[in-house]
C-alpha positions in Angstrom: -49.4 27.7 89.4 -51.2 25.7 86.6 -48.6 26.6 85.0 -46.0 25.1 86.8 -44.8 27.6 89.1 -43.8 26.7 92.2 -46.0 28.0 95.1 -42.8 30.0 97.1 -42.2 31.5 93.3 -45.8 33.0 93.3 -45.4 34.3 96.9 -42.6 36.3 95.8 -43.9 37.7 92.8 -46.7 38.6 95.5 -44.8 40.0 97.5 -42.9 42.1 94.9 -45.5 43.5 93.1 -47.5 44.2 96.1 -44.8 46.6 97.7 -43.8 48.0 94.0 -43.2 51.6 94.5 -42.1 54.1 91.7 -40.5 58.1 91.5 -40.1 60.5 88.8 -36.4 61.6 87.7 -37.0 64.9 85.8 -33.7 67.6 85.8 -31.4 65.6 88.4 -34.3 66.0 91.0 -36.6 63.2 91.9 -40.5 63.3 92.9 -42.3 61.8 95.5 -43.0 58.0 95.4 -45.7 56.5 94.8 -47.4 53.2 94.7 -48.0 50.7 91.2 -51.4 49.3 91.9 -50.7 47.5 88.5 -48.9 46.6 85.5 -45.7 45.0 85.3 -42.3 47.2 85.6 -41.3 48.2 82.3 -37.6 46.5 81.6 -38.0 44.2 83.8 -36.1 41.2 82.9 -39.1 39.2 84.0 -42.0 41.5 82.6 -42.3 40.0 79.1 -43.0 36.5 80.7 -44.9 37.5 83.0 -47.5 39.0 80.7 -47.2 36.2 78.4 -48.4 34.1 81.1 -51.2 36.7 81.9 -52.1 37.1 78.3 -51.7 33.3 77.0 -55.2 31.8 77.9 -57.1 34.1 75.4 -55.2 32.1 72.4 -56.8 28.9 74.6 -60.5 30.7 74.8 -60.4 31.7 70.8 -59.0 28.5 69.9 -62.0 26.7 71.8 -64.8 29.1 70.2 -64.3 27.1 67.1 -63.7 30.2 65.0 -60.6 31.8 63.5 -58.7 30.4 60.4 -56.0 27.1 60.8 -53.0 26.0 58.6 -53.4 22.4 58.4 -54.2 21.3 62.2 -52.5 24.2 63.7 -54.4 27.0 64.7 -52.7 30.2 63.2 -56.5 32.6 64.3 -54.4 34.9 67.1 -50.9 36.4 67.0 -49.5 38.4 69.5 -46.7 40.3 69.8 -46.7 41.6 73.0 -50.3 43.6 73.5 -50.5 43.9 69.8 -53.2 40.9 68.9 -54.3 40.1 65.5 -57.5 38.2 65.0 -57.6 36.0 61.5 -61.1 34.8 60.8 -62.7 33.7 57.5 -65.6 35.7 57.8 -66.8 39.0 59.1 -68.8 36.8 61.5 -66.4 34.8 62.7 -64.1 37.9 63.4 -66.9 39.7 65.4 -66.9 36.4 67.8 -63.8 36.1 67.9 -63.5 39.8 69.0 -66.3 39.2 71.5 -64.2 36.1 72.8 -61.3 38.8 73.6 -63.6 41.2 75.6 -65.3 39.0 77.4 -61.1 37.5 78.6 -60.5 41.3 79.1 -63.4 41.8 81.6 -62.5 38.7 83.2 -58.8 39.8 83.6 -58.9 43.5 83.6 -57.6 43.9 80.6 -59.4 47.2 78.5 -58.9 46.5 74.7 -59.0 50.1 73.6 -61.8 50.5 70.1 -60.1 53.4 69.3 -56.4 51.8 68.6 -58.7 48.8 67.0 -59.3 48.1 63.4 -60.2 45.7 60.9 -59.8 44.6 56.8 -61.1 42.8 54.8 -59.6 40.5 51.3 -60.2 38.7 48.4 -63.2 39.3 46.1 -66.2 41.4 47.1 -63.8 42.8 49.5 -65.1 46.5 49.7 -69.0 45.4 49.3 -68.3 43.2 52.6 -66.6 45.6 54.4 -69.7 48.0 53.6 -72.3 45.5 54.7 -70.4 44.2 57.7 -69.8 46.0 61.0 -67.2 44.9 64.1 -67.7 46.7 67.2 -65.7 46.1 70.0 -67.8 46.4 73.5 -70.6 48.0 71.9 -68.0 50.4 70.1 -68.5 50.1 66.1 -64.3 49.4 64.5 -62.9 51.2 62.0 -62.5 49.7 58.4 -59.2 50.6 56.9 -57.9 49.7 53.7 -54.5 49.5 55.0 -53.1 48.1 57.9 -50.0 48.4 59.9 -48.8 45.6 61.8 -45.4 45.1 63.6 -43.9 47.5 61.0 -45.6 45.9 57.8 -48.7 47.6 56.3 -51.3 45.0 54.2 -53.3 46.7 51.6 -57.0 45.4 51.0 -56.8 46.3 46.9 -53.9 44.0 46.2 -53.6 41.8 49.3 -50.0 42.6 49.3 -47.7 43.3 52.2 -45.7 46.3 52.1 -42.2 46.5 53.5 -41.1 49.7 52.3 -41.7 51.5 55.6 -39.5 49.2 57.4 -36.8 49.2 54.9 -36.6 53.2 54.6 -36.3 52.7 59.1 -33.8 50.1 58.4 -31.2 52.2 55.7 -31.7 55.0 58.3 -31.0 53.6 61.8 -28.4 51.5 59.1 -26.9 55.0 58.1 -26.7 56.4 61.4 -24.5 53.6 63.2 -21.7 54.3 59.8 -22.1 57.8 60.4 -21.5 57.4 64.3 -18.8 55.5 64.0 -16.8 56.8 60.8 -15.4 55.3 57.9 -12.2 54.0 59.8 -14.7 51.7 61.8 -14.2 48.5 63.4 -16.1 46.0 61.5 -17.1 43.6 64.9 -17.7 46.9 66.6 -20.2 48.3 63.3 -22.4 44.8 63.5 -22.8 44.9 67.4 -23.9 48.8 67.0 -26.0 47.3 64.4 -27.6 44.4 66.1 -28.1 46.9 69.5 -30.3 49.5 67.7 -32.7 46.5 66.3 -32.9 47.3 63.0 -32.4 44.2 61.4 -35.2 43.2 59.7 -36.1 39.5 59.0 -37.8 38.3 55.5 
């Protein structure tokens, strides 16, 4: 409602997700029900805004810590895409509180950041002798230090702070190749770029 939901709109949602009930299709035969004590329902039209809503204050509680990194006067310390967050700081210090701003939002909210699908890097100069002497832990769980990370597709390599693509291209040509080889040579060219644009593997540079 802060956010400027009406009060009858919240009820509803209420009401909804309080009476959500789900069932198992395996084979043509379908399970017993059962009730979703949480979550939102996954391709729901609504479900994306609805955790963006749930998810948006933690860029609010990071931004008001007074750490993370800023382009000009706009903080740029958070990105999320989705439930994938990535945490820009300056400093190995500033990351860890950063990191400990995040847990402490997830034990308000019952949200569990997992330390196991959590990592961090390190870049510039002295890059491997800070990694060494600096340790993130995430709810008393020391990260791992990679020297490559994958993001949204893209990995980022500590050595040359460079961002590979190559991945994502190969993913591209192949999902790419597999609509032409779907739909033949004698194609429709309308009908080839909707096929195209359905299976999402455009990818923007």
């Amino acid at each position: 409602m802060l956010k400027g939901a009406s009060g009858t709109f919240v009820k509803l949602l209420t009401y909804w997700y309080s009476h959500l009930r789900s069932a198992v299709l395996w084979n043509s035969v379908l399970g017993e029900c059962f009730d979703v004590l949480c979550g939102v329902r996954q391709g729901g039209v609504l479900s994306p805004y609805l955790f963006a809503f749930y998810i948006d204050d933690i860029i609010t509680d990071l931004k008001k810590s007074g750490y993370g990194i800023y382009v000009g006067s706009v903080f740029v310390g958070c990105i999320l895409y989705a439930d994938d967050i990535v945490l820009l700081s300056a400093s190995c210090t500033g990351l860890q509180h950063m990191v400990n701003v995040c847990a402490q939002y997830g034990r308000m909210w019952d949200i569990l950041f997992n330390p196991a699908k959590s990592q961090y890097i390190t870049f510039g100069e002295g890059c491997h002798r800070s990694s060494r002497s600096s340790r993130i832990s995430l709810n008393n769980t020391e990260l791992n230090c990679t020297e490559k990370l994958k993001y949204l597709g893209c990995d980022f390599h500590q050595r040359s702070c460079r961002i590979d693509l190559n991945n994502a291209i190969c993913k591209f040509y192949a999902k790419f190749n597999n609509v032409l080889s779907v739909i033949g040579y004698n194609r429709n060219e309308l009908v080839a770029l909707h096929l195209v644009k359905t299976t999402y593997c455009f990818i923007w540079l």
